[in-house]
ZAFIPA-63337 format. One record per residue: x, y, z of N, C-alpha, C in turn; residue in three letters. Coordinates in steps of 0.02 Angstrom, whole numbers, plus 50000, padded with zeros to 5 digits. Last residue first. Layout:
<pts>
XYZXYZXYZALA;...
</pts>
This chain:
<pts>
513035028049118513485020649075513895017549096UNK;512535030749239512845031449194512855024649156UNK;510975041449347511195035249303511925037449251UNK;510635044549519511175046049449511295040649420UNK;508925043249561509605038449526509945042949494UNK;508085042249718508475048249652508975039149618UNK;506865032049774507335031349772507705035449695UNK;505415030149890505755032949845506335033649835UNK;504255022849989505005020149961505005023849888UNK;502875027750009503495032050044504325028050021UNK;501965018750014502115022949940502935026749959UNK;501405006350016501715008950076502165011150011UNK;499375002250046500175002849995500515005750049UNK;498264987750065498414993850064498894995050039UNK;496784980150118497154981850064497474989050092UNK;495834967550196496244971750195496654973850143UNK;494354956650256494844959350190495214964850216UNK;493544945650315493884950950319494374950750278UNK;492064937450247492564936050263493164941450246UNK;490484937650232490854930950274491784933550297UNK;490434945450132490404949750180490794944550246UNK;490434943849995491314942450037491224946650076UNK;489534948849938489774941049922490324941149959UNK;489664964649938489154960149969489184949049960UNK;491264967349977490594967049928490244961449940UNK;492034974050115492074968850073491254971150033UNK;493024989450115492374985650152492064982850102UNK;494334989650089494094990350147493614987550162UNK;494484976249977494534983549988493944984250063UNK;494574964449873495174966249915494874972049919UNK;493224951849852493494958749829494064962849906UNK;493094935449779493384939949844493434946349813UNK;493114929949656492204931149692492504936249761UNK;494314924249612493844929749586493324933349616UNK;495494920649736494684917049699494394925449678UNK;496734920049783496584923449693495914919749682UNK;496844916949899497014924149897496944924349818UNK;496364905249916495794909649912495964917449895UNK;497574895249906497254897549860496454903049836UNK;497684896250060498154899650020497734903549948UNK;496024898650126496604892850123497274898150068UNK;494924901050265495264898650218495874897150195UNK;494594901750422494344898450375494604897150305UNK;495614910050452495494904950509494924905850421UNK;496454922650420496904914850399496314909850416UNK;496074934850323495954932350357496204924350355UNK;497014943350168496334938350199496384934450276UNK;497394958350111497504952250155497044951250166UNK;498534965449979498054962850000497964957350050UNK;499724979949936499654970849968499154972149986UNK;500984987349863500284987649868500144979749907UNK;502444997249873502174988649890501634990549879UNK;503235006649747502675007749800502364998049802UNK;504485018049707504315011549726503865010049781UNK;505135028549592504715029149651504475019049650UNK;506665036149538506095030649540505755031749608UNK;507165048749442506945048149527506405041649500UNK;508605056249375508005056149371507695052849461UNK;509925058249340509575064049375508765062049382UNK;509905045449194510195050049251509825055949277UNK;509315037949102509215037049182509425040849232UNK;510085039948994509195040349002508995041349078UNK;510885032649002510975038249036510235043449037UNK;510455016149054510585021049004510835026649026UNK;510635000049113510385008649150510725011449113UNK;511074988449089510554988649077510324997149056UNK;512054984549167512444985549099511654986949069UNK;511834988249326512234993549289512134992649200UNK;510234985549386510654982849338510964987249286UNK;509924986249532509884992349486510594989449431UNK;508994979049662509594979649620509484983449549UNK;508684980749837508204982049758508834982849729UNK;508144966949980508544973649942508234974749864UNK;507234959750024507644962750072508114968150024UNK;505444956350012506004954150006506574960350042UNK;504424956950158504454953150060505064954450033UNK;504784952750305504954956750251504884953550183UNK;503734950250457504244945650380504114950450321UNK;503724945850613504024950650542504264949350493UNK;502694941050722502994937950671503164946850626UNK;501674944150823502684944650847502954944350785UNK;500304935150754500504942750798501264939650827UNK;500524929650588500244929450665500694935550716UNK;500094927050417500504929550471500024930350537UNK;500574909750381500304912650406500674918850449UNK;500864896750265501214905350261500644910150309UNK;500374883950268500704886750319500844894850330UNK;499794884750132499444886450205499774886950246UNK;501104892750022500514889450043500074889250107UNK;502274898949925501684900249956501124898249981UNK;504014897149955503414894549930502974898649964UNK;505304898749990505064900549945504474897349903UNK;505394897450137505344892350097505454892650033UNK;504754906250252505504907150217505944901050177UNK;503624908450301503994903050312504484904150288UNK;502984918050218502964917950303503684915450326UNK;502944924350078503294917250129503474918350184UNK;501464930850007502094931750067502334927550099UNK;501024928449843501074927349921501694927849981UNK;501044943849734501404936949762500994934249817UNK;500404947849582500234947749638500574941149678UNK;501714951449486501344949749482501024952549549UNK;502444969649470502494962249487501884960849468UNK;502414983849361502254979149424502374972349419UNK;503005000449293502794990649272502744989049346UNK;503255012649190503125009749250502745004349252UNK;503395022049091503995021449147503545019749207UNK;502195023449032502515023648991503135023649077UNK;501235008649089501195013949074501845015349058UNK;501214997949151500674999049187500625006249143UNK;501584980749129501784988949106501044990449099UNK;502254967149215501584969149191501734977449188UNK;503324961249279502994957349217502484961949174UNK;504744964649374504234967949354503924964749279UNK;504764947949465504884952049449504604956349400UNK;504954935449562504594940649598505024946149544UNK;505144920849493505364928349505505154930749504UNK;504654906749539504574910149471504864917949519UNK;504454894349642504784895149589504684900149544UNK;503734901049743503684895549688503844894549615UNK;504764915949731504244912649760503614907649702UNK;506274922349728505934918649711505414915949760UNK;507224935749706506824933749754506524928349695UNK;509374935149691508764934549667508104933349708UNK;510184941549816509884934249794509284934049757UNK;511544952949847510894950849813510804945249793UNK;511984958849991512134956249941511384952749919UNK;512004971450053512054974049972512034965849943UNK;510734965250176511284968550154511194971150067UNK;510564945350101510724951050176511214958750159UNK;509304944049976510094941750025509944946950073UNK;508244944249900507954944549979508944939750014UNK;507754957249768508054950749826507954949449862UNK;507354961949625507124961249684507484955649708UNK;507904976649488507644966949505507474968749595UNK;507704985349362507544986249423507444979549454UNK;507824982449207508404984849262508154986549335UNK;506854976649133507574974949122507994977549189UNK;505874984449175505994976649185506514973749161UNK;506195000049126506164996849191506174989549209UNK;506834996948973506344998749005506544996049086UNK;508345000248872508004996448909507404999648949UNK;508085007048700508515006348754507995002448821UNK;507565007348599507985000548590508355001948646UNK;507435024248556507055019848539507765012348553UNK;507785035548719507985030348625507645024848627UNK;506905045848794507155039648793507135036648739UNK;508115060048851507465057948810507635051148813UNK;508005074648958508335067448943507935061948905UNK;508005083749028508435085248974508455079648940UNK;507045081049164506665086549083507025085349025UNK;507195066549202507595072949197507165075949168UNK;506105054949251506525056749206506745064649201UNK;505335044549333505115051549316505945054549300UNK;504705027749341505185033749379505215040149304UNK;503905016549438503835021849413504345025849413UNK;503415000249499503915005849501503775009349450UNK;502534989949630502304994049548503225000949555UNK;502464974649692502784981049689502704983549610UNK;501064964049790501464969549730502054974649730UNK;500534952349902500804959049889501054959949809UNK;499554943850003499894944449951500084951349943UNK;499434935250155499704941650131499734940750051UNK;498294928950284498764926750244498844934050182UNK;498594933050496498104935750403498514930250338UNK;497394933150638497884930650590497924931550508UNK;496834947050708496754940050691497294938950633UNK;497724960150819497174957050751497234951350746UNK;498364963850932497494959950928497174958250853UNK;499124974750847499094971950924498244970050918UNK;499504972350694499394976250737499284972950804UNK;500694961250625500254961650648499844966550689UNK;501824967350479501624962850533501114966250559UNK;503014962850352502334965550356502444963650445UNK;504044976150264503984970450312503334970350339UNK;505184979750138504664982050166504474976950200UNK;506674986150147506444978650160505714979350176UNK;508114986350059507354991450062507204983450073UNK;509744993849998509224988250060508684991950070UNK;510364992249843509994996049872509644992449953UNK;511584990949745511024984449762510884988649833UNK;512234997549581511984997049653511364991949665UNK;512134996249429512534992349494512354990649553UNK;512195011649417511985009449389512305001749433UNK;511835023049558511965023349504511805014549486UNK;510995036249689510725028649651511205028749596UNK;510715045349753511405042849758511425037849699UNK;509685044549929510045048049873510505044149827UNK;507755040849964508725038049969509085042549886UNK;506935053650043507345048849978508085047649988UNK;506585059050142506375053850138506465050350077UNK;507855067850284507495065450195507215059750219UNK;507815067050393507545072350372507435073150310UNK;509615060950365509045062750437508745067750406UNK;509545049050233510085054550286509315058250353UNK;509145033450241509025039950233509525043450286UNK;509315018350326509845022650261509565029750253UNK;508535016950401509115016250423509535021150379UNK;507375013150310507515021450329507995021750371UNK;507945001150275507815004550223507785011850247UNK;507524993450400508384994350385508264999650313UNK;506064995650403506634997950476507264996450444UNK;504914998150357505494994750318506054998350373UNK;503024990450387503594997250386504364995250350UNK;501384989650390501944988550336502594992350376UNK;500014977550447500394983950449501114982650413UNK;498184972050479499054972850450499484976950441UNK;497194967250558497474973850553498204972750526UNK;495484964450572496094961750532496504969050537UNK;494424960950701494864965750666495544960350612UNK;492814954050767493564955050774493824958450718UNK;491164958350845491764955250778492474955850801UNK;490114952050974490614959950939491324955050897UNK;488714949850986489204947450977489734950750959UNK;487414951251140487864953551088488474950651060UNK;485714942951155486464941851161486694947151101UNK;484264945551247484734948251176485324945051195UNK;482804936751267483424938951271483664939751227UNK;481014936751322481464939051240482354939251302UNK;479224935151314479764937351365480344936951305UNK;477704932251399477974932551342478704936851384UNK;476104922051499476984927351482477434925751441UNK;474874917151589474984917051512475944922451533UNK;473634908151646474114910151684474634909651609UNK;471954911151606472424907351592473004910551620UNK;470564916251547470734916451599471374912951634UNK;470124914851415469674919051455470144919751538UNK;470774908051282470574907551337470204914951367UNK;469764910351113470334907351152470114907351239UNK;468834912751017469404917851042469894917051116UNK;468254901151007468204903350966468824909950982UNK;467894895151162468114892051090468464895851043UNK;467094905151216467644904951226468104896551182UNK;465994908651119466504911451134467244909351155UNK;465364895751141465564896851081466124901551064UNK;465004895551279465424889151268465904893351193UNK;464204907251280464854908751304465144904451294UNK;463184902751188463664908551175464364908351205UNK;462684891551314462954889851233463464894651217UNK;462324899351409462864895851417463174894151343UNK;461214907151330461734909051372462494905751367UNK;460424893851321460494898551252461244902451274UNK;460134891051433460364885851409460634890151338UNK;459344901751468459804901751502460284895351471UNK;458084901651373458564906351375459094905151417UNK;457434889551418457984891551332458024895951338UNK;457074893451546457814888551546458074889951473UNK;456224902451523456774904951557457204899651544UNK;455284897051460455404901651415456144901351445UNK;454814887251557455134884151499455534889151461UNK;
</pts>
C-alpha cells in the first residue's frame, strides 16, 4: 500500500511539473529576418552660366557697374544626378561696402530704391514678379543691406507659385535673369564702392507635400532637420560668389 502512495505521489509531481513550467519535450524554433531600407537624397544645386560668361578671365567680380546699367546674373537652380524632386524658395540679400572717401547724406537713396530684379533676356529688363508682388529688396538687414522676401521658384514660368512648380532632374530654372541699377536713384555715394549679392534658398522635398509647406512654421530649413521634421528632407544653402564693383555717378 506504502509503495503505490508513493508511486501515485510521483506521477502527481511530475503531472504538476509539467503543467506548471511548460513542455518537457516539444518540437520548438525561434528565428528573425532583417530587411534594409536605404533613404534617398535631396540634392539641389545653384550655378549662373551667362553671369560668369561676363567676368573677364580670372576675376570673380563683374567690373564697371554705373548708374542705369541692367547687369545679366542668372542664378539657376537644378538637380544633382539622382536626387528626388524638390520644391524651391529662395532670397536675395545685397550688401555693398562703400569707398573709405564717401559718406552717406542724410535723404539720399538706400539700396531698395536702386538695386531691382528681372527676368527679360539679356540687358533687357522685365520687372520679376511672382504672384503678383515684386521680387524686391523689402526687408533691411542693416546699415547697406536689405533682402527679398522668401520667394517660390516658378518652375513653370507663370509667375506663380504653386504645386506644379516642381523641380525635377534636366530641369534649369533661373530665379530671375538680370540685376538693374537705377541710374536717377544711385548717388555718388555709390561710387568706387562694391555690392555683394548673395541667393540664399531653401528646399523641400516634392513627393508628399504641397507649395504651401514651404512657409509652415513647424519645418526647419537646415541640413539636418529638427526633431519634428525628421519625416521630411530639407535643404538650405547660398551662392555668395555674385559680386558686383559699381562706379557710381550722377
Amino acid at each position: 500500500m506504502k509503495r503505490k502512495t508513493v508511486l501515485a505521489t510521483s506521477v502527481a509531481a511530475i503531472a504538476a511539473v509539467t503543467l506548471l513550467g511548460g513542455t518537457l519535450a516539444w518540437f520548438t524554433q525561434e528565428g528573425e529576418k532583417t530587411n534594409f531600407l536605404a533613404t534617398d537624397q535631396l540634392n539641389v544645386q545653384l550655378k549662373e552660366p551667362n553671369y560668369e560668361d561676363t567676368l573677364e578671365e580670372g576675376k570673380d567680380t563683374f567690373e564697371g557697374v554705373t548708374p542705369g546699367d541692367v547687369v545679366v546674373k542668372d542664378p539657376t537652380f537644378y538637380l544633382a544626378e539622382n536626387s528626388i524632386n524638390a520644391r524651391v524658395q529662395y532670397r536675395v540679400v545685397v550688401s555693398f561696402k562703400p569707398n573709405d572717401g564717401n559718406t552717406f547724406e542724410e535723404g539720399e537713396n538706400t539700396l531698395d530704391k536702386i538695386v531691382k530684379f528681372g527676368n527679360g533676356e539679356g540687358e533687357n529688363f522685365d520687372e520679376l514678379k511672382v504672384d503678383g508682388k515684386s521680387v524686391a529688396l523689402k526687408n533691411k538687414l542693416g546699415d547697406d543691406k536689405y533682402a527679398t522676401d522668401w520667394t517660390g521658384l516658378d518652375v513653370n514660368n507663370n509667375r506663380t507659385f504653386d504645386d506644379g512648380d516642381i523641380l525635377t532632374e534636366g530641369k534649369e530654372v533661373p530665379a530671375f535673369s538680370n540685376v538693374k541699377f537705377e541710374g536717377a536713384a544711385m548717388t555718388n555715394y555709390y561710387q568706387q564702392g562694391k555690392f555683394t549679392i548673395t541667393v540664399e534658398y531653401r528646399a523641400i522635398q516634392a513627393e508628399h507635400t504641397h507649395a504651401v509647406d514651404m512657409d509652415d512654421e513647424n519645418l526647419v530649413y537646415e541640413k539636418e532637420p529638427a526633431p519634428d521634421a525628421t519625416n521630411v528632407d530639407t535643404q538650405t544653402g547660398t551662392d555668395a560668389d555674385a559680386t558686383g564693383a559699381a562706379d557710381g555717378q550722377n
